[in-house]
N, C-alpha and C positions, 0 to 999 in steps of 0.2 A: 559684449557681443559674443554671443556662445556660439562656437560651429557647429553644425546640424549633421554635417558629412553628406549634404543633398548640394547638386552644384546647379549651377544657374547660367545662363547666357542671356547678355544684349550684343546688340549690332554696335558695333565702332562705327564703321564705313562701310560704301557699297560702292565699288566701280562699278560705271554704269554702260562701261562700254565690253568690259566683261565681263559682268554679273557676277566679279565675286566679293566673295562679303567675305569683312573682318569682325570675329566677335569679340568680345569682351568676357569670358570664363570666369566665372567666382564661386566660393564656396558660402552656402548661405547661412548667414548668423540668427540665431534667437536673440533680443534685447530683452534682460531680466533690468527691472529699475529698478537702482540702488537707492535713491532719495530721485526728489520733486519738490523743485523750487519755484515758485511764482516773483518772476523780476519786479521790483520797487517802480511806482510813476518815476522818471526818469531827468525831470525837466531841469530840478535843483542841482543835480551830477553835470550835468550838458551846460549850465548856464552859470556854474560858479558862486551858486548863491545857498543864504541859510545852513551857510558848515560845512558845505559839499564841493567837489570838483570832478574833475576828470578823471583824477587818479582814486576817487573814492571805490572802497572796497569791502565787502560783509564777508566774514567766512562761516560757513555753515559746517554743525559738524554729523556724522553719520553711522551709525552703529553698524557696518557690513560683516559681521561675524557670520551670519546665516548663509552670505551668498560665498562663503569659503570654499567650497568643492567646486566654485567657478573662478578665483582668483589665483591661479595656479596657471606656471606654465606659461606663453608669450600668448599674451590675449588682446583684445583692441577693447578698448574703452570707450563711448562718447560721451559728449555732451551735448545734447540737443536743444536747439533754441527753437520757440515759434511762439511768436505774438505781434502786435502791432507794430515796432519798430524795431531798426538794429542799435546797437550800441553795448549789448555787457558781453562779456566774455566769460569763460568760467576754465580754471586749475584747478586741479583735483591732487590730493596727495592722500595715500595711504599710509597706513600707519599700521605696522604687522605687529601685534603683541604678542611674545613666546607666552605660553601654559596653557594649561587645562581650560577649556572653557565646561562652561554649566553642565550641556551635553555634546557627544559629534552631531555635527551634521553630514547624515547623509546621503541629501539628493534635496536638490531643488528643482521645481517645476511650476507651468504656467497651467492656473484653471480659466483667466481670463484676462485681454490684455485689449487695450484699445481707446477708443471714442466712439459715442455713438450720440443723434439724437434723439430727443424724449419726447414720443408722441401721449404715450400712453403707460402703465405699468405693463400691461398684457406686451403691446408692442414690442416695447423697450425686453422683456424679459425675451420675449421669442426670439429677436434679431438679433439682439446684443449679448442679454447673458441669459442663453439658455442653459436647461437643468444638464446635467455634467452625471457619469459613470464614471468614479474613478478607483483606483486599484491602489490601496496602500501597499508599500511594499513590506514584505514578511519580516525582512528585519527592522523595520520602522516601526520601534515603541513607544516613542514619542513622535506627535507633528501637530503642526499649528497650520493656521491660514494667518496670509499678511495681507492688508487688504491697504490699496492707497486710490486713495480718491476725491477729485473734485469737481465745483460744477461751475459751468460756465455759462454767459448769455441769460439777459433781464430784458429785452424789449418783448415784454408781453403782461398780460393783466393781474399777473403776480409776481413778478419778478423772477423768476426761476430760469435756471439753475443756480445763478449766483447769490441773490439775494434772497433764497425764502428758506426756511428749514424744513427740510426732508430725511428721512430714515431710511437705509438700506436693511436688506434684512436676508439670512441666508439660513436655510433647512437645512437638515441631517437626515437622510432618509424619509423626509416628507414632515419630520419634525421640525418646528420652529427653535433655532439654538442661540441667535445671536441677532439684535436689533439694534442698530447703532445709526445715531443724528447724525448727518454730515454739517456739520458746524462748528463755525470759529467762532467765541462772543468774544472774543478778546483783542481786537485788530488796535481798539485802541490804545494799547499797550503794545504796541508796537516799538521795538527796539531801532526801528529806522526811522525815525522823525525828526522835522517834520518832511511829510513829501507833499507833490500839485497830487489834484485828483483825489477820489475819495477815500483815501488812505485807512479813515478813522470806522470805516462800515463794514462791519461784518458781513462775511461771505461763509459761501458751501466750504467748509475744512478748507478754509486757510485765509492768508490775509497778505498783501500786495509785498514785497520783498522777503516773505516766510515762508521757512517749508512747510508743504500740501502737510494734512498730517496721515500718519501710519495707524492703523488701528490690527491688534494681535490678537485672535481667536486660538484656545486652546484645544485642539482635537483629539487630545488624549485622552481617554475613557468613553468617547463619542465613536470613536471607529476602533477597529483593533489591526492588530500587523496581519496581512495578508487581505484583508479585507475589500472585499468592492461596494463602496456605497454610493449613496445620490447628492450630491452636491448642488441644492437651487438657489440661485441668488436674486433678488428684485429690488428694484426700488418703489419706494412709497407713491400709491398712485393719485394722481393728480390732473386738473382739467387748465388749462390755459386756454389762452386765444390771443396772437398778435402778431407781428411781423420778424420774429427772433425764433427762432425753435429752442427750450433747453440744451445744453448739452453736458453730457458726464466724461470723466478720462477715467480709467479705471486701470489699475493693473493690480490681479490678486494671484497671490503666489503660494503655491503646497509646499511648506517647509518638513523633512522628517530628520528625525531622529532615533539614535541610539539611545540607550535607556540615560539617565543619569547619571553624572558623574561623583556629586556627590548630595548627600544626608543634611548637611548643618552647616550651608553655605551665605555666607552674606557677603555682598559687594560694595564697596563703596564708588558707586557710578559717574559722580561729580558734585564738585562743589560750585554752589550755588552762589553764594555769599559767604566772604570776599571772593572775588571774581573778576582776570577781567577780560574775560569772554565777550564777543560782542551779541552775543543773547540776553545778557544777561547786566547790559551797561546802563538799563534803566533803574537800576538798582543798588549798582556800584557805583564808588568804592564805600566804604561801610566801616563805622568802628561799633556796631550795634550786634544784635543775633546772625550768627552763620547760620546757614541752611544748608545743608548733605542731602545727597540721594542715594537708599541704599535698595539694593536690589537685592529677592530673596533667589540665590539660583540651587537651590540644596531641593530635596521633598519635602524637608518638615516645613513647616508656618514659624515664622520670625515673629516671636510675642517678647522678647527681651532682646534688647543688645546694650553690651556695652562699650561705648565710645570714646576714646581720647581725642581732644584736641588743643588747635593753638596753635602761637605762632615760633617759631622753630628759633631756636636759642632763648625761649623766653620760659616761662614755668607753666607747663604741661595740662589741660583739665580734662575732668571725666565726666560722662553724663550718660543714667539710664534711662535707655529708652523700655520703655513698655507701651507694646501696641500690635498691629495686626499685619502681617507683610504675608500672603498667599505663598506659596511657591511662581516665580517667573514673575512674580508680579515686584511693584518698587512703593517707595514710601517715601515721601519729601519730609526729612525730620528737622528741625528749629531747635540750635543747643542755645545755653545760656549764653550771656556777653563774655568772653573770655578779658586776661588783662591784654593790652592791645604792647605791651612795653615789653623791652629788651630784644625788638626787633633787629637784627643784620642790617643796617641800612646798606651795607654792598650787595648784597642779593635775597632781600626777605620773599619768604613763603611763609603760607600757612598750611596747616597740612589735621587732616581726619585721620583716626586710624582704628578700627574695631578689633576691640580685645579679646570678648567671646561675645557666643550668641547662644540663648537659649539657656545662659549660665554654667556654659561648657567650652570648648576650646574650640574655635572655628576649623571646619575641614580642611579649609586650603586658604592661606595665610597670602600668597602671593597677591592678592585681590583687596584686601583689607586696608590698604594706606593710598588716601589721594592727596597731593601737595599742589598747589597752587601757585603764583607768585600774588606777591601784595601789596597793594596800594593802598595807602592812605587815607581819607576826606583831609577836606584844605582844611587849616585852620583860621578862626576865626577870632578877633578881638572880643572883649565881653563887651562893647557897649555897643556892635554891629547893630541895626536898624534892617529890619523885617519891612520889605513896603510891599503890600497886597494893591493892583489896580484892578478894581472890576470895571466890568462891561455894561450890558443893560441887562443879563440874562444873571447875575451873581447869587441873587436870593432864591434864586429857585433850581440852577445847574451847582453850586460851589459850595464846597468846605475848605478849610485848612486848620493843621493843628502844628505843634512842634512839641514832641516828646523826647525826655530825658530818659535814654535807654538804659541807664543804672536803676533806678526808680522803676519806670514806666507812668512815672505821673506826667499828663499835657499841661505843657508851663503855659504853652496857647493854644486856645481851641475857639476859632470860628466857627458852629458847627450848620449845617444845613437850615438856612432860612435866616441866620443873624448877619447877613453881609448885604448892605445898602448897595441896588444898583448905581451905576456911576459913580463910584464914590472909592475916594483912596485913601489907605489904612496905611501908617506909618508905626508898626512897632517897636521900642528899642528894648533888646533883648534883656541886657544884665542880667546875663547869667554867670550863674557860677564855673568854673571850667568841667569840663565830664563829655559827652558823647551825645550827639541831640538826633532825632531825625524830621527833617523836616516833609510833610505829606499832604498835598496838595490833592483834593479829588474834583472830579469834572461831571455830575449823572446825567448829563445830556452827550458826553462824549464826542464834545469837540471843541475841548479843551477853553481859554481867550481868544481866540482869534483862530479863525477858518475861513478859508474861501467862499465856502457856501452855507456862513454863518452871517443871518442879521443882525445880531447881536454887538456888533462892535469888537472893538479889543481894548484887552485889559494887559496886566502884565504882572510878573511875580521876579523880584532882584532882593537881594541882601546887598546894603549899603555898609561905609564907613560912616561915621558920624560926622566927617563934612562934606557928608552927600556924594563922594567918589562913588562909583558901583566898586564892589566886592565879587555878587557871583549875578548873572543873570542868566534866566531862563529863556527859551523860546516860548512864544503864548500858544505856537500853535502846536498841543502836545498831547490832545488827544483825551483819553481818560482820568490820568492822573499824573502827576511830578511826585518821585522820593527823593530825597535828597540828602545823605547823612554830611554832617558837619561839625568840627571839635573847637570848642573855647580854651584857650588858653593863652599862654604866652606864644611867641615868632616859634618857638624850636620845641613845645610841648606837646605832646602826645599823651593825656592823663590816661589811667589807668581806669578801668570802667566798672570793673567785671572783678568776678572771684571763680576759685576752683573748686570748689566743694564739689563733689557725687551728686549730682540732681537727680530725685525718681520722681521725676513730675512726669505724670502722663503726653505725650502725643501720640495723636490721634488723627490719622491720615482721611483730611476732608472731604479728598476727590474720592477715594475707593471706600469708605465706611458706609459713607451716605449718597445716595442719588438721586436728585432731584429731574424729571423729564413731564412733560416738554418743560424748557427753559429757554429764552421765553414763554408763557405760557397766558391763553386766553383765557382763564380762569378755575379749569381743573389741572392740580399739579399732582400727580407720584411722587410719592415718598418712599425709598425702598434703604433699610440700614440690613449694612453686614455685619455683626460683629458677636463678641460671646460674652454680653455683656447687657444688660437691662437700660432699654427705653424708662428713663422718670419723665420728663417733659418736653412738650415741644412748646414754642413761642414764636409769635410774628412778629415785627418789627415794622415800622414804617423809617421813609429816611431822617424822620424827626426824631427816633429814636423812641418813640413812643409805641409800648407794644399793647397791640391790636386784637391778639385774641390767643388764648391760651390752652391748650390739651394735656389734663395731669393722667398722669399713671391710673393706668385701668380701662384709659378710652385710646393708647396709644397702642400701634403695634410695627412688627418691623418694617411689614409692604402695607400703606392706606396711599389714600386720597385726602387732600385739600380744596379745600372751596374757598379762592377768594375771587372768586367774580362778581362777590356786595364791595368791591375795594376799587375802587380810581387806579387809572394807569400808573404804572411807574416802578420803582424799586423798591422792595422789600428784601426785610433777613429772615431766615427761619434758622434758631435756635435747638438743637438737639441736644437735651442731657442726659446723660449717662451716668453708668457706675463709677466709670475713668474719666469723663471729662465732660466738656462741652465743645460741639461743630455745629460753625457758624456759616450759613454760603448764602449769598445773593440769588433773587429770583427776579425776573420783571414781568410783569404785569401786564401784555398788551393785547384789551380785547376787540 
């Protein structure tokens, strides 16, 4: 809550016998959002059931480096709540990091902040976010827009603003610069399950106990310092009719900065995998591939790094990367299986740490090491029994495999359409000892068992061979279960993994390639970034049977796809390249 240095009055009290009034004087605050969170259905916390209580708690975490020239000094903070019912509460802790960040920040401000309803795009633009004059400041060589937003309210003949996909879109001087879906497709993968209510359905950016998401516009070479330009914002227009109006929350925020700080920066932002974040608990714990996020905060483009890692007192690995990291932008990279052994079991971490970048010595070394703490998967006897129960939906919603992440060979592979409705599968593993993962997937996305699922319930447990349970899952889970798990003896931890220098390409899926609309009724965009040659593209259906083919010559970086000769549902579209191949899901619904 920023003070404006403008003061304000209300009435306390009014004697009425002689008319004098007591006021209440205050100085009036700006609210900048720091994050936005949407509270989880509530019913399993309140009621003690499904893994939850009263005392249940998610901690969210939030990058406030930008809002720094407000975090200074005795400031007031809130936490605001407003929805359906009471019950969550929210602490907040800060966490000051000493050094250098990327660039300064210096000066944060509101271009637009609020709620409004959605009658129309015209409407909506005029009343809510009309076009904006604004003045960069002359020492501002760098600035971005942060833009956070979500929609609310579905009684009406399309569901909107919660359930339908729309695009906001914001000009630069009357030029069109930045078009972004407000959409979540991922709710069912939610790291909060199971919850009552529709947990498992995608909404406008975001999904029920998640934060809204943040989406980052670069304004640097768009505007220059001292500059006034036009800032228009709309959203995608659209007709409704029903007894619910849309509605959007919106807060976008002018971030500037000082120029750079440095040249030949990489950050290692977090670790993914091992993890045990509660973001990140659908995933963990893991004796399989780590995952790193690294961040390019330098000006050059991150086309190489190299990376140590491992678990700390154990024998160290290295792995290059080679790939595309923009300036400001990040990269989710996948190193190989390290060995998981010579772990501290008094206080094991595991820990990243970048060597150079660019095949030169990183600029600012302070950034370059993240350590984790680390947990294990259970282990598991070799003759444990795998029991699959499906529903009535299995042959047409369900896969499951179990792969050996030394290898990467599937010791078991149910795959899409070989699973008998009602019908239960008792596998006994006999495996060898080593590192397995087990991955259950769901393509109707609401998992065995859902409230508002006809289907019935099914269920997924690893047993002992006289039938005790071992590990059991909840059925109602959404998109998919991983699950990693080790064979061996009571006290073993095998070793999985080697050290060797890998130069195996990755190739950052989300930002190489972009697929929009996604879902899509039949025409898709295809747009790849990269310095690097289109050879093929491929379709897949979820039989794994691919559909139709585009070689080299009829491929380019921005087309169109046509699959609206194709039946609802899920597809992959395969991109190969010089360095590799990116694989990402599309659905179908016309």
């Amino acid at each position: 809550m920023e003070p404006t240095g403008i003061w304000d009055s209300t009435i306390a009290s009014i004697d009425t016998l002689t008319n004098d009034t007591l006021w209440n004087v205050f100085e009036v605050a700006e609210p900048f959002e720091m994050g936005r969170v949407i509270t989880p259905y509530g019913g399993y916390m309140a009621n003690n059931t499904n893994g939850f209580n009263n005392d249940w708690n998610h901690t969210h975490v939030f990058d406030v480096t930008d809002y720094a020239p407000l975090l200074k000094g005795q400031k007031t903070v809130r936490a605001f709540y407003d929805g359906w019912s009471s019950g969550f509460s929210a602490t907040v802790w800060f966490e000051f990091i000493e050094g250098t960040p990327p660039r300064d920040v210096i000066k944060v401000e509101h271009v637009y902040r609020g709620g409004c309803g959605y009658a129309n795009s015209a409407d909506f633009e005029a009343n809510c976010l009309p076009a904006k004059n604004i003045t960069l400041g002359a020492d501002a060589q760098n600035s971005k827009l942060r833009v956070i937003t979500s929609g609310h309210g579905f009684d009406n003949n399309v569901n909107c603003a919660e359930f339908c996909i729309r695009d906001y879109f914001i000009d630069i001087n009357g030029t069109n610069q930045f078009n972004v879906e407000m959409w979540r497709g991922d709710c069912g993968w939610n790291p909060i399950f199971p919850q009552g209510g529709t947990w498992v359905l995608n909404r406008a950016d975001w999904c029920p106990g998640e934060r809204v998401g943040r989406h980052e516009h670069e304004l640097t070479g768009l505007v220059s310092p001292g500059e006034t330009f036009e800032l228009d914002m709309s959203v995608e227009n659209y007709n409704w009719s029903g007894t619910q109006s849309p509605y959007y929350i919106y807060d976008v925020a002018l971030i500037s900065y000082g120029a750079p700080n440095f040249s030949n920066d990489g950050e290692i932002t977090d670790i993914i995998k091992p993890s045990t974040r509660d973001d990140y608990s659908r995933f963990n714990p893991v004796c399989g591939e780590p995952i790193v996020e690294v961040r390019n905060n330098g000006t050059q483009t991150i086309t190489q790094a190299l990376i140590e890692f491992g678990v700390e007192g154990g024998t160290p690995c290295q792995y290059e990367y080679n790939g595309w990291i923009d300036p400001t932008k990040t990269d989710k990279i996948t190193l190989p299986v390290p060995s998981w052994d010579n772990w501290d079991a008094a206080d094991p971490h595991f820990y990243a740490k970048i060597l150079e970048i660019n095949g030169v010595e990183d600029d600012y070394d302070l950034n370059n090491t993240y350590r984790v703490p680390l947990v294990l998967p259970p282990v598991f006897p070799s003759d444990a029994i795998l029991q699959f129960k499906c529903n009535t939906a299995c042959n047409s919603d369900n896969s499951f495999t179990v792969t050996n992440n030394s290898t990467g060979e599937k010791v078991i592979n149910q795959f899409l359409g070989s699973l008998i409705d009602n019908f239960d599968i008792n596998i006994p593993l006999n495996l060898p000892p080593g590192c397995y993962t087990l991955e259950v997937k769901d393509f109707a996305n609401n998992g065995l068992a859902y409230w508002d699922n006809p289907d019935g319930v099914g269920f997924v447990r690893f047993k002992y061979a006289n039938g005790a349970t071992l590990q059991n899952f909840n059925s109602n889970f959404g998109r998919g279960l991983w699950f990693d798990f080790v064979i061996g003896g009571p006290d073993e931890i095998p070793s999985s993994g080697s050290c060797d220098i890998s130069s195996t390409e990755n190739i950052d899926n989300s930002y190489q390639m972009s697929l929009y609309p996604n879902p899509t009724k039949g025409i898709l965009n295809l747009e790849y970034i990269g310095n690097d040659n289109i050879k093929l593209i491929e379709l897949y259906n979820v039989m794994g049977e691919k559909i139709q083919e585009i070689s080299e010559g009829n491929v380019s970086p921005k087309m169109e796809l046509d699959l609206s000769a194709y039946t609802n549902g899920l597809y992959f579209i395969k991109i190969k390249t010089d360095k590799g191949l990116i694989t990402k899901e599309v659905v179908l619904t016309k």
